[in-house]
PADRENSE-458347 format. One record per residue (C-alpha): x, y, z; residue in one letter. Coordinates in Angstrom, 3 decimals, decimal comma, m for minus. Example, Ala and Ser with C-alpha at 12.3 -4.5 7.8 and 13.67 -1.06 7.14 Angstrom:
2
{pt {12,300; m4,500; 7,800}; a}
{pt {13,670; m1,060; 7,140}; s}
//
This chain:
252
{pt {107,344; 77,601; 94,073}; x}
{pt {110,645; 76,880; 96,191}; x}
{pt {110,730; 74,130; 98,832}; x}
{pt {113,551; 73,249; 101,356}; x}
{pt {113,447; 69,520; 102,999}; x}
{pt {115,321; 68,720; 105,391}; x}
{pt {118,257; 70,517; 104,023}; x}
{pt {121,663; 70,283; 105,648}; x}
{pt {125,074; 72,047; 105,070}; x}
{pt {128,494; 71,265; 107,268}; x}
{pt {131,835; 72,607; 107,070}; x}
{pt {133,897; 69,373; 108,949}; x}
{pt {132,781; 69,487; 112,786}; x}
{pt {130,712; 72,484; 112,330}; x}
{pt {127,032; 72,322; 111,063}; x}
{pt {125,630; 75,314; 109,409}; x}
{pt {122,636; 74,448; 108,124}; x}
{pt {120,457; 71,855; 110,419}; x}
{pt {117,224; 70,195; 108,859}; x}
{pt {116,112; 73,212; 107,193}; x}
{pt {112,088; 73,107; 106,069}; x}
{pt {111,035; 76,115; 104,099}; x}
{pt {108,376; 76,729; 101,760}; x}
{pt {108,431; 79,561; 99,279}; x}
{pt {105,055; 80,654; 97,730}; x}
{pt {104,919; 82,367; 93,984}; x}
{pt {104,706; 85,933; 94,420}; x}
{pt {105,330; 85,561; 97,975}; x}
{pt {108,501; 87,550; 99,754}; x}
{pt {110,148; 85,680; 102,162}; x}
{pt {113,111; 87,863; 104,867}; x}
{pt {115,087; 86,095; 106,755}; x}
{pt {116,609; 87,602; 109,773}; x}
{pt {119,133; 87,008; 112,389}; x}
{pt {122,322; 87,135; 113,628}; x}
{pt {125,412; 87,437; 111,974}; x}
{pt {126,768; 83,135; 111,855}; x}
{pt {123,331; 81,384; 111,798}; x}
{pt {123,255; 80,156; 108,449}; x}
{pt {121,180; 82,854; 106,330}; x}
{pt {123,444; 83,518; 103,241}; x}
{pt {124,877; 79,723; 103,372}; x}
{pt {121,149; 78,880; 102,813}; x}
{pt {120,419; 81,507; 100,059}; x}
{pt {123,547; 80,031; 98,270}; x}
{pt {122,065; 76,457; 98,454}; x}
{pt {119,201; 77,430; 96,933}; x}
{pt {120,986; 78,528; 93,868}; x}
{pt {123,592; 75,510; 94,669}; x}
{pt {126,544; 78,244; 95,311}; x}
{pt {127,103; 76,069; 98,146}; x}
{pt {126,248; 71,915; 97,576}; x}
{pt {124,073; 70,715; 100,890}; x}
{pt {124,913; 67,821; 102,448}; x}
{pt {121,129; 65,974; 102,400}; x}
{pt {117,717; 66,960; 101,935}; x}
{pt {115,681; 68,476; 99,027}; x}
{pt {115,464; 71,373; 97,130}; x}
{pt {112,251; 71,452; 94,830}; x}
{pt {111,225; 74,332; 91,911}; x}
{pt {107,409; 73,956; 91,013}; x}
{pt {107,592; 70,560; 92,883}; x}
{pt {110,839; 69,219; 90,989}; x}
{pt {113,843; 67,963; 92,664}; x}
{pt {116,265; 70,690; 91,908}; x}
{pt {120,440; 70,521; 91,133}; x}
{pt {120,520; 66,733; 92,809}; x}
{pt {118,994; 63,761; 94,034}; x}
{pt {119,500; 62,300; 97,612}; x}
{pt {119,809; 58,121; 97,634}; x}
{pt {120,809; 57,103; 100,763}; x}
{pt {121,007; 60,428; 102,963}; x}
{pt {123,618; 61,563; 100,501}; x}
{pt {123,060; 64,262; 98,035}; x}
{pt {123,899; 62,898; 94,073}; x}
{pt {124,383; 66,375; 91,856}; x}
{pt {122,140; 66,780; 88,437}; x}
{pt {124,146; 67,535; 85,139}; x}
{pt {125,817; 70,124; 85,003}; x}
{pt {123,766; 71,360; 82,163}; x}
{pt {120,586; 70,696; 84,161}; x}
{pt {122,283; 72,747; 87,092}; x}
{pt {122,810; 76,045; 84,854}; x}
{pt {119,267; 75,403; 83,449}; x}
{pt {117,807; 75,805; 86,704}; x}
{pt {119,950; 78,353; 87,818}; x}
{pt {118,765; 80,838; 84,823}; x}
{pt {115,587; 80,794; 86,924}; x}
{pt {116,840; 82,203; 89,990}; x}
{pt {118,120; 85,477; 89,538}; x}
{pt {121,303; 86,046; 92,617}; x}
{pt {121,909; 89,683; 94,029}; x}
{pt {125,186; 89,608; 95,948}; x}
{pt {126,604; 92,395; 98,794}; x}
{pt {129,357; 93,347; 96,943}; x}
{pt {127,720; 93,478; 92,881}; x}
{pt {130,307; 91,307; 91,017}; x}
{pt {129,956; 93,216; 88,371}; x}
{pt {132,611; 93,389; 84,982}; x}
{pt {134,712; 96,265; 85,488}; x}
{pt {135,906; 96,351; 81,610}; x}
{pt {132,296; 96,356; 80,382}; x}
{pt {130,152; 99,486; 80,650}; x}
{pt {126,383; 99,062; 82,688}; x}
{pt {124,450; 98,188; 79,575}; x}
{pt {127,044; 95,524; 78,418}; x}
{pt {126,872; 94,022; 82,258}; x}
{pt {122,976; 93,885; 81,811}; x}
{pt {123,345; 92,321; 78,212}; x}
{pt {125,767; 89,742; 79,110}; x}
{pt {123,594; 86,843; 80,634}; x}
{pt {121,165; 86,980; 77,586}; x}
{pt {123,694; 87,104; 74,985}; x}
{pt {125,966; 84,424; 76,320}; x}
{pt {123,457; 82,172; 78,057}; x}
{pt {120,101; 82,426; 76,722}; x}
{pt {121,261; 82,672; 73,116}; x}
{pt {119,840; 86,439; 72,912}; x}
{pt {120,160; 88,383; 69,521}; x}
{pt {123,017; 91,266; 70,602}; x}
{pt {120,320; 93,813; 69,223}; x}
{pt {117,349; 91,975; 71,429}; x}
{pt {119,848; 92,322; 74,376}; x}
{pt {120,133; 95,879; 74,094}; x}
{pt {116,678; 96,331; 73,992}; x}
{pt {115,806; 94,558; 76,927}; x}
{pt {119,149; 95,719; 79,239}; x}
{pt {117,582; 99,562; 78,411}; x}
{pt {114,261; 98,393; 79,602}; x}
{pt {115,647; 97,261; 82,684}; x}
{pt {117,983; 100,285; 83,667}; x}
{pt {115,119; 102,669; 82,805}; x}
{pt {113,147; 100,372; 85,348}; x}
{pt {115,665; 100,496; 88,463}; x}
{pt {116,572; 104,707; 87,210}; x}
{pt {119,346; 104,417; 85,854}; x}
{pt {118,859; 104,560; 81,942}; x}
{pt {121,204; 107,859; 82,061}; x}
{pt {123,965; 105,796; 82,863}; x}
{pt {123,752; 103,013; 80,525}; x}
{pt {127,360; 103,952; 78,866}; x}
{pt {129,520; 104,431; 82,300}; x}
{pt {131,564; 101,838; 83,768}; x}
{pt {131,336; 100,279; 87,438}; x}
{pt {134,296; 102,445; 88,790}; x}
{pt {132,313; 105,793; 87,568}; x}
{pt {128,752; 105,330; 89,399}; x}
{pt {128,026; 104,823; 93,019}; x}
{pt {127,917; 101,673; 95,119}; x}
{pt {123,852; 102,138; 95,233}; x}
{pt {124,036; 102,242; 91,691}; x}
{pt {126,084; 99,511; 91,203}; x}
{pt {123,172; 97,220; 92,985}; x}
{pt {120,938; 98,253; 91,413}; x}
{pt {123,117; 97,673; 87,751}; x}
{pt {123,574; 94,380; 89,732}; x}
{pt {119,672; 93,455; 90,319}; x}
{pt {118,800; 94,990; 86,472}; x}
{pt {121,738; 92,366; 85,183}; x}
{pt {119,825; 89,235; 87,412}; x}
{pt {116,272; 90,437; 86,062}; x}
{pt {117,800; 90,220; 82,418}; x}
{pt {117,546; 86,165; 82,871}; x}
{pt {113,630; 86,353; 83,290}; x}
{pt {113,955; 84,484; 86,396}; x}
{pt {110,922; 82,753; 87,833}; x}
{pt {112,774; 83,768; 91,505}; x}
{pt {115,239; 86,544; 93,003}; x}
{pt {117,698; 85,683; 96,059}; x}
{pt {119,218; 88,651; 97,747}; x}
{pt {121,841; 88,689; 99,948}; x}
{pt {122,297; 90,920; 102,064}; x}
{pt {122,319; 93,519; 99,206}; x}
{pt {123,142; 96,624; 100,945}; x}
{pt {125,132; 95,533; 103,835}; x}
{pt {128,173; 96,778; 101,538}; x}
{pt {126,470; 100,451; 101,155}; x}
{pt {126,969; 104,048; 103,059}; x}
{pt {123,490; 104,720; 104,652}; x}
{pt {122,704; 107,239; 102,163}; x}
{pt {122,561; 104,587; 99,352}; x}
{pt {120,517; 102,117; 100,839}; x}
{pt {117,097; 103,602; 99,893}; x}
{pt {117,697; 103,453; 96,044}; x}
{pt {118,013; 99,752; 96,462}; x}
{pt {115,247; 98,882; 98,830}; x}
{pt {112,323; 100,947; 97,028}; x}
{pt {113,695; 99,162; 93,754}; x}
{pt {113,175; 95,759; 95,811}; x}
{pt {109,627; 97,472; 96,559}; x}
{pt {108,507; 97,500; 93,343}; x}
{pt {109,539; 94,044; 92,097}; x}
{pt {107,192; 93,239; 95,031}; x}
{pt {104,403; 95,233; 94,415}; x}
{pt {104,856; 93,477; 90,953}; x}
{pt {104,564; 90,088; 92,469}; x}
{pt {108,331; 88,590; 92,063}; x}
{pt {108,709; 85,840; 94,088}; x}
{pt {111,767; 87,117; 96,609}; x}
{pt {114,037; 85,563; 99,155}; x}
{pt {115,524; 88,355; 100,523}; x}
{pt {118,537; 87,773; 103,596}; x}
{pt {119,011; 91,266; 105,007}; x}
{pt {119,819; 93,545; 108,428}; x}
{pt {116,809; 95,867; 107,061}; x}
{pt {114,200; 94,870; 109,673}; x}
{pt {112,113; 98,267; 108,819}; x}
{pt {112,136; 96,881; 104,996}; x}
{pt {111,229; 93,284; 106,331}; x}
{pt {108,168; 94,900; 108,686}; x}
{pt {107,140; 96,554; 105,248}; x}
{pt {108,142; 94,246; 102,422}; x}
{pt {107,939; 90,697; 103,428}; x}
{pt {104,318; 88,405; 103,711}; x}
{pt {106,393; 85,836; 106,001}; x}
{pt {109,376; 86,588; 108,108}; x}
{pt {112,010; 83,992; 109,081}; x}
{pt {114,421; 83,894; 111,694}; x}
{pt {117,364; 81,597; 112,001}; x}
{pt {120,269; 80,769; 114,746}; x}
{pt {122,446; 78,061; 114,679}; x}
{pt {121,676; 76,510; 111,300}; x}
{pt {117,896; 76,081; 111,944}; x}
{pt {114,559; 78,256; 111,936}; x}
{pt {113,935; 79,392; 115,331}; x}
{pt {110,350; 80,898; 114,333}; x}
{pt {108,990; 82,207; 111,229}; x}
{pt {105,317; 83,631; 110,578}; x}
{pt {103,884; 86,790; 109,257}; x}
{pt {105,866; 90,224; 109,999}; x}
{pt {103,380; 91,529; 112,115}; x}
{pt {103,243; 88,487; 114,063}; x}
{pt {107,366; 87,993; 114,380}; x}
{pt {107,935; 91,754; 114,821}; x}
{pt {104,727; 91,999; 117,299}; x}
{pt {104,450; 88,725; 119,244}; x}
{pt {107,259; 86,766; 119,202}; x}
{pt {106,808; 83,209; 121,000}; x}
{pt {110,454; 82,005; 121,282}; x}
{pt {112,848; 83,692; 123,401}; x}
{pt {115,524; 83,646; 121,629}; x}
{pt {113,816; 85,752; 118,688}; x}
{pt {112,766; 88,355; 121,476}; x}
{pt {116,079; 88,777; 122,083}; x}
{pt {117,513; 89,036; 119,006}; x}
{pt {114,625; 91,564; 118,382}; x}
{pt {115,305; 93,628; 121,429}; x}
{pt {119,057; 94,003; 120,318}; x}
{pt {118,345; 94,347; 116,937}; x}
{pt {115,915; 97,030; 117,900}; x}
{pt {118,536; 99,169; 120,132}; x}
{pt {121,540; 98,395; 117,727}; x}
//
């Protein structure tokens, strides 16, 4: 569904992303791993062109994606054709971004309403659906500032499902949660892939990544170091530097 080619992100001097191939399968999930500088969310946010790479090629069922590149220099799509695309790729974030003056179902509404030209009363209807689906149909009518940070991630993921995306990126979503919260958002990114959503998922969760993911990718210094099956990274590493990160990751 997704494809990276040759993709390539720098900030001045300093190169963050570095030739970057990655394929994405439909109803595949795809973790990537590693440490904390190497490039994982700065990829994630080119995919939904958060960030604009440098070169390279982002395809979407084999379609060049948010720009062209003539010459080794990325030329940007329209900015219609950009928000187009991006309705297809729902975006989960650490810290929720979610409208503290509107209550959960008006967050979940929102998107359909104001983008996809949803009836206020079809809206409704399909928000409901949605916070029934990640538990939290009870709280419909409370605001961000009265439910928990757990909940708010998971008011967060309802709101990106609410677009029908083909795709969901995740970001790191529960690096910004106490321990005790973290489960409620992990078994609700279970099910969407027991349902066969097509994920990219960045995350610290290397447990959930063992469980969840059908290929595991790890990344340092702006490039994929090794990526394969979970129970081939997590089991057999081949490069060194993955065994390390592993062996830390695994004491830390």
């Amino acid at each position: 569904m997704i494809e990276l080619k040759s993709l390539n992100k720098a900030y001045g001097d300093h190169e963050v992303l570095r030739g970057i191939n990655l394929k994405i399968e439909t109803g595949k999930v795809v973790v990537i791993i590693g440490p904390s500088g190497s490039g994982k969310s700065t990829l994630l946010r080119c995919i939904n062109y958060l960030e604009h790479p440098d070169s390279g090629l982002i395809l979407l069922d084999g379609q060049r994606i948010f720009f062209d590149s003539e010459s080794g220099i990325a030329k940007p799509h329209s900015r219609k054709q950009i928000s187009a695309v991006r309705a297809r790729l729902g975006m989960v974030f650490q810290d929720f971004n979610l409208f503290p003056h509107m209550s959960v179902l008006q967050n979940v509404m929102e998107g359909p309403v104001t983008v996809k030209g949803y009836r206020p009363k079809e809206a409704k209807k399909l928000a409901q659906e949605l916070l029934a689906r990640v538990g939290l149909a009870q709280r419909a009518d409370y605001f961000p500032d009265e439910i928990s940070g757990g909940q708010k991630q998971r008011v967060a993921i309802a709101r990106a499902l609410a677009m029908r995306p083909h795709a969901m990126l995740f970001d790191e979503p529960t690096s910004a949660l106490d321990p005790e919260l973290v489960g409620e958002v992990l078994n609700v990114m279970r099910d969407l892939a027991k349902q066969g959503m097509t994920m990219i998922v960045v995350t610290h969760e290397m447990a959930f990544a063992r469980e969840v993911a059908d290929e595991v990718v790890f990344m340092d210094g702006g490039k994929i170091i090794e990526q394969g099956p979970p129970e081939q990274l997590f089991d057999h590493p081949k490069n060194e530097r993955t065994i390390r990160f592993l062996q830390r990751a695994s004491t830390g």
